[in-house]
C-alpha positions as a printed Julia matrix, in Angstrom:
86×3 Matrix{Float64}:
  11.99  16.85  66.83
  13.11  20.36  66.85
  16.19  21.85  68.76
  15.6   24.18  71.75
  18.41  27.44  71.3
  18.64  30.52  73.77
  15.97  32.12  71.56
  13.96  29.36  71.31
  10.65  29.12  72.75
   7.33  25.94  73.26
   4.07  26.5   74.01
   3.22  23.9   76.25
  -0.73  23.31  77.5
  -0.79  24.02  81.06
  -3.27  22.08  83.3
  -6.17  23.68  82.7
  -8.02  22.14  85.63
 -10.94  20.69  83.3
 -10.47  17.22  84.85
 -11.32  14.7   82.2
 -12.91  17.45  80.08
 -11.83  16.5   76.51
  -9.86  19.22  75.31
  -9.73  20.42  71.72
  -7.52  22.94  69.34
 -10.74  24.85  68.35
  -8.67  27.34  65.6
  -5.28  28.55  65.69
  -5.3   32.75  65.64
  -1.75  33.31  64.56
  -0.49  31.65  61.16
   3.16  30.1   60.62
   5.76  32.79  60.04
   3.55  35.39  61.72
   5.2   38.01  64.16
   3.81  38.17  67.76
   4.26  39.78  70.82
   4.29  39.06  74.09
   0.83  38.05  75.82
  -0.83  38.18  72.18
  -3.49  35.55  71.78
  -2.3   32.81  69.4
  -4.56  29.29  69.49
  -7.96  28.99  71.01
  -9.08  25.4   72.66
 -12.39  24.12  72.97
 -13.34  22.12  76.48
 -16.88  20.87  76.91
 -18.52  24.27  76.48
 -15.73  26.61  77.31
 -13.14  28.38  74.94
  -9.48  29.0   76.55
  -7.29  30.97  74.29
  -3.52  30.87  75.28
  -1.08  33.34  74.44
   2.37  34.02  72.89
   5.43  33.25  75.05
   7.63  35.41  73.78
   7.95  38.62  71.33
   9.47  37.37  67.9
   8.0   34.83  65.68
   5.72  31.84  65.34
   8.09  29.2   63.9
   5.58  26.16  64.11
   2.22  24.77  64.45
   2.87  21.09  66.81
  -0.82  20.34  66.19
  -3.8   21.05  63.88
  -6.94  22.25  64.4
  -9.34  19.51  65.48
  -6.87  17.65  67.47
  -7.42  16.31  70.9
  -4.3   17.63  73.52
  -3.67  16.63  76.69
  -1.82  19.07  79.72
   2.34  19.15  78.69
   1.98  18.67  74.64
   3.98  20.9   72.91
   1.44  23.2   70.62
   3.7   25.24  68.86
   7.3   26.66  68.72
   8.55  30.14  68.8
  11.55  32.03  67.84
  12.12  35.34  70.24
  13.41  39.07  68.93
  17.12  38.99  68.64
């Protein structure tokens, strides 16, 4: 379990108003370590036949991966964990 901080910052899946669509991490776009900005397209999911990508919180860094590729997620799991510009 990480530790939120001021700079801190989670990706969290938003309701994507699929219902009971399954929804899948199709491929993450942005590696561990990797600097993003703002708005900049990071993971993609899968959900019956459509793709959603969702993008980067914040400007800085992305710190951690919370799930793999392949793996089911439901609305409020954590995907991945960013550190903001200083």
């Amino acid at each position: 379990m990480s530790i939120e901080t001021p700079r801190s910052r989670r990706l969290i899946l938003p309701d994507l108003g699929m219902g009971r669509v399954p929804v899948a991490v199709s491929v993450w776009l942005v590696a561990e370590g990797q600097a993003v900005v703002e708005g900049d397209r990071v993971i993609e999911l899968v959900c019956g036949g459509a793709t959603v990508d969702l993008q980067a919180p914040v400007t800085g860094r992305l710190v951690r991966h919370c799930v793999d590729e392949d793996e089911p997620v439901t609305p409020g799991m954590r995907l991945a964990e960013f550190e903001a510009e200083a």
